[in-house]
C-alpha positions in Angstrom: 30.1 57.3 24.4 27.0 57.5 26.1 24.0 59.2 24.9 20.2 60.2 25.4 18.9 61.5 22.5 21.6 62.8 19.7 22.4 60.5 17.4 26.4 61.3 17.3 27.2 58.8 14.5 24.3 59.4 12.2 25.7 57.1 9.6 27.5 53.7 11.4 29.1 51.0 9.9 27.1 48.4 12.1 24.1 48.6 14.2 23.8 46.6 17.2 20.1 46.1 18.5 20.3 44.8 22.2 22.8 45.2 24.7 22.4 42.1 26.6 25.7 39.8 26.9 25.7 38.9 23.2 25.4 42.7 21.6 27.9 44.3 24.4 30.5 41.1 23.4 29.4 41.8 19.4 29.9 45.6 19.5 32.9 45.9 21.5 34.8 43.4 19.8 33.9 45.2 16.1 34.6 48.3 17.4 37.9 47.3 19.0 38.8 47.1 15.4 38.2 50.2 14.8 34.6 50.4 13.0 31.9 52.7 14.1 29.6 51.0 16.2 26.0 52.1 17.6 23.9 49.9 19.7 20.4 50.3 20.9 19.3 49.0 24.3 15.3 49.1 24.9 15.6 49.3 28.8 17.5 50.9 30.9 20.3 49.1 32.9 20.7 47.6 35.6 17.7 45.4 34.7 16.8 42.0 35.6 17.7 38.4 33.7 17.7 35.2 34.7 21.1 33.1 34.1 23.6 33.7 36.5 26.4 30.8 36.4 29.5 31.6 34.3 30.9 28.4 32.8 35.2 28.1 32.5 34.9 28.4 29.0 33.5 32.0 29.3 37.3 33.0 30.4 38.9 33.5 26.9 36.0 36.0 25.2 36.3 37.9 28.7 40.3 38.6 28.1 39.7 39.8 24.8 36.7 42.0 26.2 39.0 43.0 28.6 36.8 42.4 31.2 39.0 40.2 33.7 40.1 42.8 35.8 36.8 44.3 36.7 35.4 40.6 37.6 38.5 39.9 39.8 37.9 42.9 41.5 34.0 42.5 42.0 32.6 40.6 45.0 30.8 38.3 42.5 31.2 34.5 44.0 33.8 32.8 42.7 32.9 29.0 41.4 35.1 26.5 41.0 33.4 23.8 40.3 29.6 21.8 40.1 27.8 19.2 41.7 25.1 16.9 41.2 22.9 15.5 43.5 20.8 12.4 43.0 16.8 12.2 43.3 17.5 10.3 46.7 19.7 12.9 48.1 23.4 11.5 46.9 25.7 13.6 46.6 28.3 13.3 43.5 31.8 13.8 43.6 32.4 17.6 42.5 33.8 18.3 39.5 36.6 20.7 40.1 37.9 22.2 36.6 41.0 23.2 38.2 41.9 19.5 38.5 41.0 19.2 34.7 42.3 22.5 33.4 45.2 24.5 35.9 44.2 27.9 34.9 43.6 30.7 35.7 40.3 30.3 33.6 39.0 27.6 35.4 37.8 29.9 38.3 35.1 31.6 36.9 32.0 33.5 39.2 28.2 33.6 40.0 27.4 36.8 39.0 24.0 38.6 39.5 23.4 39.5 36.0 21.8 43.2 36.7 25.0 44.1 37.8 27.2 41.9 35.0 24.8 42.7 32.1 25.2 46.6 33.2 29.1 46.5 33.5 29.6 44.4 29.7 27.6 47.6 28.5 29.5 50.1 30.2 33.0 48.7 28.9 31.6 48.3 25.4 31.0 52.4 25.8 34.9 52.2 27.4 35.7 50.8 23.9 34.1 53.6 21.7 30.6 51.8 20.7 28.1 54.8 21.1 25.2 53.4 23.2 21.4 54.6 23.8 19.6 53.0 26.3 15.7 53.6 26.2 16.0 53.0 22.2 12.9 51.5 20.8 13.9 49.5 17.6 10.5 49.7 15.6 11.8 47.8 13.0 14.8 46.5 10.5 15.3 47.9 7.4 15.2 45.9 4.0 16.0 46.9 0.5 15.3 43.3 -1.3 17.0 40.8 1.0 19.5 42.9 2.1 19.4 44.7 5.8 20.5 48.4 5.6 19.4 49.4 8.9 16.7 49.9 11.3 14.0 52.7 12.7 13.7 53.7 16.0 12.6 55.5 18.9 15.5 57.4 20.6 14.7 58.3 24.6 13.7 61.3 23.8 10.8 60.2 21.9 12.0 61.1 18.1 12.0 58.7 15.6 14.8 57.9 13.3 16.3 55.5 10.5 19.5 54.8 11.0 21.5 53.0 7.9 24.5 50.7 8.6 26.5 48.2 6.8 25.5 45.9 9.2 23.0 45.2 11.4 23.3 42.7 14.4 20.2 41.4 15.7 21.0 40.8 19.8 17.5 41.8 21.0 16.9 38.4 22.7 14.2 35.8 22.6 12.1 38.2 20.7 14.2 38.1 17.9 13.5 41.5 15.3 14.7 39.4 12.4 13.9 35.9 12.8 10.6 36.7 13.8 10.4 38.9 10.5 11.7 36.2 8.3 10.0 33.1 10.4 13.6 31.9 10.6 12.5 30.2 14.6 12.4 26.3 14.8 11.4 25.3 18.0 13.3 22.0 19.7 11.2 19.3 19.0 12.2 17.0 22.4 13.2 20.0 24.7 10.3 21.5 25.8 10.9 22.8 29.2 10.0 25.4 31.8 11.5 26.6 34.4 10.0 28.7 38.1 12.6 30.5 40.0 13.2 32.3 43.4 16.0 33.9 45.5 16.3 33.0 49.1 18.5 34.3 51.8 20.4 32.7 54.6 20.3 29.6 52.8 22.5 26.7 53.8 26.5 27.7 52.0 29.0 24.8 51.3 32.5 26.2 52.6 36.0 27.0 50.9 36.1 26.1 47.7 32.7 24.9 47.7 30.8 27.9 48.7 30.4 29.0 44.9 29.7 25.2 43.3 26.6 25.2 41.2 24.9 22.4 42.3 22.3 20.4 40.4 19.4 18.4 42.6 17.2 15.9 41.2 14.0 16.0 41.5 12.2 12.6 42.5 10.9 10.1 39.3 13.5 12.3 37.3 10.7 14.5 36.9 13.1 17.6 36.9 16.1 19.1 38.3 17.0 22.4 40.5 19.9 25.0 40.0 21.3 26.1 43.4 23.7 29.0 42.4 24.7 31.0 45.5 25.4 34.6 44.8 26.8 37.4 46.7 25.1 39.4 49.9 23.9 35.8 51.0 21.1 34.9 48.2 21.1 31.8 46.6 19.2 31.6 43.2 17.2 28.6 43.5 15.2 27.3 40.3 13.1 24.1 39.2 13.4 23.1 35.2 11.2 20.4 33.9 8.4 19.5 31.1 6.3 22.1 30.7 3.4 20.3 30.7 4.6 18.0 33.8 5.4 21.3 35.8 2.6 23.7 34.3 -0.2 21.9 32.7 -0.3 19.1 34.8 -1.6 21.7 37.6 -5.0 23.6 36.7 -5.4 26.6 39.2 -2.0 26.2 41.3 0.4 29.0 42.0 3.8 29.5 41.1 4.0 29.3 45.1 2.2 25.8 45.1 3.8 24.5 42.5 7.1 25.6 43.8 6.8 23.9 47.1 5.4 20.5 45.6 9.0 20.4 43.7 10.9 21.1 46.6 9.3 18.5 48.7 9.9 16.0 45.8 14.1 17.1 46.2 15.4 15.7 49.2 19.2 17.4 48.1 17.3 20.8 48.1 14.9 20.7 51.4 17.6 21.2 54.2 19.5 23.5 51.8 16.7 25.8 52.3 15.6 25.2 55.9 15.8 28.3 58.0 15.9 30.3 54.7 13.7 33.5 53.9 12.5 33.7 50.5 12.8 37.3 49.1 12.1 37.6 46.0 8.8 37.2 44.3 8.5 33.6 41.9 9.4 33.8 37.8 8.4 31.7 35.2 9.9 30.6 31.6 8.4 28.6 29.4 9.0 26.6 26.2 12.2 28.4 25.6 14.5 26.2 23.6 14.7 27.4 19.9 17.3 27.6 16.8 17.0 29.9 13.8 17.7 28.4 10.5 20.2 30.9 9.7 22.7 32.6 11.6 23.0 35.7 9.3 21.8 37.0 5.7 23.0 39.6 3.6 24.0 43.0 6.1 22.4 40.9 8.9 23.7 38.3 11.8 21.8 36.9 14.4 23.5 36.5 18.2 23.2 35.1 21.3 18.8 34.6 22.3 18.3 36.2 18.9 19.9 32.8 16.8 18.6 30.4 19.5 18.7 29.0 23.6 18.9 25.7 24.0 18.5 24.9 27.9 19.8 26.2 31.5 21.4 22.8 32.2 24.7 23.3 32.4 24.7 27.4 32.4 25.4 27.4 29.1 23.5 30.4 27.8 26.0 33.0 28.4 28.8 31.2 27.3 27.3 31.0 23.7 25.8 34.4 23.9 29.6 35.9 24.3 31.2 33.0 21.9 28.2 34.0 18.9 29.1 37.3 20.0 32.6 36.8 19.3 32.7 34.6 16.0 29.8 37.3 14.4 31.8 40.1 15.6 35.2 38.7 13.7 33.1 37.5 10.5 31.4 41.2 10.7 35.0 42.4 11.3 36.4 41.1 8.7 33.2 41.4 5.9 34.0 45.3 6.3 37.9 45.2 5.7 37.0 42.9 2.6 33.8 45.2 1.4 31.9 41.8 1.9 28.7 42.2 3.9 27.3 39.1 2.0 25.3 36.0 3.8 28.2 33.8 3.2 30.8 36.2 5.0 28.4 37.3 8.3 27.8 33.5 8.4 30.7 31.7 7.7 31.1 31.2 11.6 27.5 29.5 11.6 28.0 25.3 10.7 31.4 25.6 14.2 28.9 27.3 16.2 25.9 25.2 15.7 27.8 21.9 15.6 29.1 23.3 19.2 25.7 24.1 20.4 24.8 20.2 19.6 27.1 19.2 21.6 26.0 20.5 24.8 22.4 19.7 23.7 23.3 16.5 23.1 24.9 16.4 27.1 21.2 17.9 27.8 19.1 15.7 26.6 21.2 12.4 27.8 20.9 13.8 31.7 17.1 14.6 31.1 16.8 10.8 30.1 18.7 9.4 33.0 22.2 10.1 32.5 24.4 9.4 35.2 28.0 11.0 35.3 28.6 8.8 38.1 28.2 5.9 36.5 29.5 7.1 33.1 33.3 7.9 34.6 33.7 4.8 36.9 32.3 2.7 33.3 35.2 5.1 31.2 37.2 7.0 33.3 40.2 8.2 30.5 36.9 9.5 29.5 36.1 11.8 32.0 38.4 14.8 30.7 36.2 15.3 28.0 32.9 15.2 30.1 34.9 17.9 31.7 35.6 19.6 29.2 31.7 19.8 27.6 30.9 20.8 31.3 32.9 23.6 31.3 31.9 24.9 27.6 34.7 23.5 25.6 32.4 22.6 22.9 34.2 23.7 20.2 36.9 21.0 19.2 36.2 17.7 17.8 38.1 15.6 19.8 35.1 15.9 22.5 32.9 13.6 20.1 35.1 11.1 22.0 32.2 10.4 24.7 29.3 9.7 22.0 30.1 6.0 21.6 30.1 5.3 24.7 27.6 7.6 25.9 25.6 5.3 23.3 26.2 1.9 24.3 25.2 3.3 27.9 21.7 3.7 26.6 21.7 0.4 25.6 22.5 -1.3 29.7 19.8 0.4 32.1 21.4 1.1 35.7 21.2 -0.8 38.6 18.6 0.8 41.1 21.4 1.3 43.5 23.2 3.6 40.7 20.1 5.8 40.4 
């Protein structure tokens, strides 16, 4: 149910602040269960984020969302696989998941996320979580350690407190609680930024390959660009590198100058965007890899940009805003069947879900020191299913620890200059 103003469920068992990926997977899932669920958006959607690419692994929390059949019948780009280019231009083989994984899941889209974002929300309503949009959480509630709900601003300007069993933090990289509780540890090697653009009319691959997400390194290894083509003929086209190589480094520059200096350091990118009109204005992100210390307290858990982002390598950060979505929402589930709304309960899914987020960090920082994947399969190939399956967000099984060895000793034999 959608609402304005009224407060329909004055007493819920879970609050939900945030209705990003994370709090629509969260709240839909709990209330598919059958709890009362409220969530509490700030804006009002459609409204714009950054992070477009849906990795395979994003499949299997879609189904249970039952969300499938509105992406198979959206004009979202379809992506079966991604690409790397070198900094001189060399293209990699793709890696196609359906050669890895014959499923249906390993088709998965390029999604603008105004439009995705806006539709998780609306089938969270579908499943009976009451939703305000224009909802101004002021703050969380504490008696003694415990959260017992939150005050806020409804659209219509009153204020309320609302009580709840639970309440799930999904408000972002702001983060109510973990700002509260100075729970944020920021990544003490990533420290990126990233500039961004859309351009139209830029240069397509065909067939299979129209949707790829491509990855194009930047000269030196000073950085990397995403090339993620999305529906009506825009291609989101990005630059991630050090902060201070791409910001600090440059006193009085533009976005626009800095832009273009990257671009003519890619030669993969340059004729990708000749001919191309740039139609958007340029975004920034800086800094932006994090981890809170805990994932949840007593009749509080923390999901998706609230617990932590790690990097937009790889497209990761929806995939673990819907799977923290998901393991919260069954630990938050299940607390309420048991009467346990204890730290230990809303947590229990914490030690899988970090020790999976590790994983693809550690895939992170090996390409931002000069990982090659080229050079890593022809060196292990009965190895490269499980670079696969990290790529595509299996990150959750141990057997994928397979590749650290290895991955290891590579560190140890520097690549020939015609391997870079």
């Amino acid at each position: 149910m959608h609402t304005n103003g009224t407060l329909r469920t004055p007493e819920p068992d879970v609050i939900v602040i945030g209705g990003g990926p994370a709090g629509s997977t969260a709240s839909t899932l709990i209330a598919q269960k059958g709890h009362r669920v409220v969530l509490f958006e700030r804006d009002r959607f459609p409204r714009f984020h950054i992070g477009e690419s849906l990795i395979p692994e994003t499949y299997w929390v879609l189904k249970r969302l039952n969300l499938l059949p509105k992406l198979k019948k959206s004009h979202f780009v379809k992506k079966y696989s991604v690409q790397f280019v070198s900094q001189r231009g060399v293209l990699s083989e793709p890696f196609y998941f359906m050669d890895h994984k014959p499923h249906e899941c390993s088709q998965t889209w390029q999604v603008l996320r105004s439009e995705f974002d806006w539709m998780m929300l609306r089938n969270a309503e579908e499943h009976g979580v009451e939703i305000h949009e224009g909802a101004r959480v002021l703050e969380v509630l504490f008696e003694g350690q415990r959260a017992v709900g939150v005050r806020v601003v409804l659209a219509d300007g009153q204020e309320r407190e609302v009580r709840a069993k639970v309440v799930v933090d999904a408000s972002g990289q702001s983060s109510m609680i973990m700002s509260r509780l100075g729970l944020r540890e920021w990544d003490p090697v990533l420290k990126k930024a990233a500039l961004w653009t859309y351009w139209e009319g830029a240069y397509r691959d065909t067939g299979k390959d129209e949707g790829a997400t491509i990855v194009l390194q930047v000269q030196g290894k000073a950085g990397w660009f995403w090339y993620i083509p999305l529906h009506n003929n825009i291609v989101s086209v990005g630059v991630v590198a050090d902060h201070g190589y791409l910001f600090l480094s440059r006193p009085g520059k533009s976005y626009e100058q800095i832009y273009f200096e990257e671009v003519e350091r890619c030669p993969g990118l340059k004729p990708r965007l000749a001919g191309a009109r740039r139609v958007a204005d340029f975004r920034a992100a800086k800094e932006y890899s994090y981890r809170s210390r805990q994932v949840a307290g007593d009749g509080w858990v923390l999901v998706g940009d609230a617990f932590g982002f790690l990097d937009p390598l790889y497209s990761s950060g929806v995939l673990l805003a819907l799977r923290s979505g998901e393991m919260a929402a069954d630990a938050v589930s299940e607390g309420l069947e048991k009467g346990d709304t204890s730290a230990a309960q809303l947590g229990k899914w914490g030690p899988a879900f970090n020790q999976g987020m590790d994983r693809m960090r550690r895939l992170v920082c090996e390409y931002y020191d000069g990982f090659s994947f080229g050079r890593f399969v022809k060196r292990y190939p009965h190895l490269k299913g499980h670079i696969t399956d990290l790529l595509i967000g299996d990150l959750f099984r141990d057997e994928v620890d397979a590749v650290v060895e290895p991955m290891n000793s590579m560190r140890q034999t520097p690549a020939p200059a015609a391997e870079e």
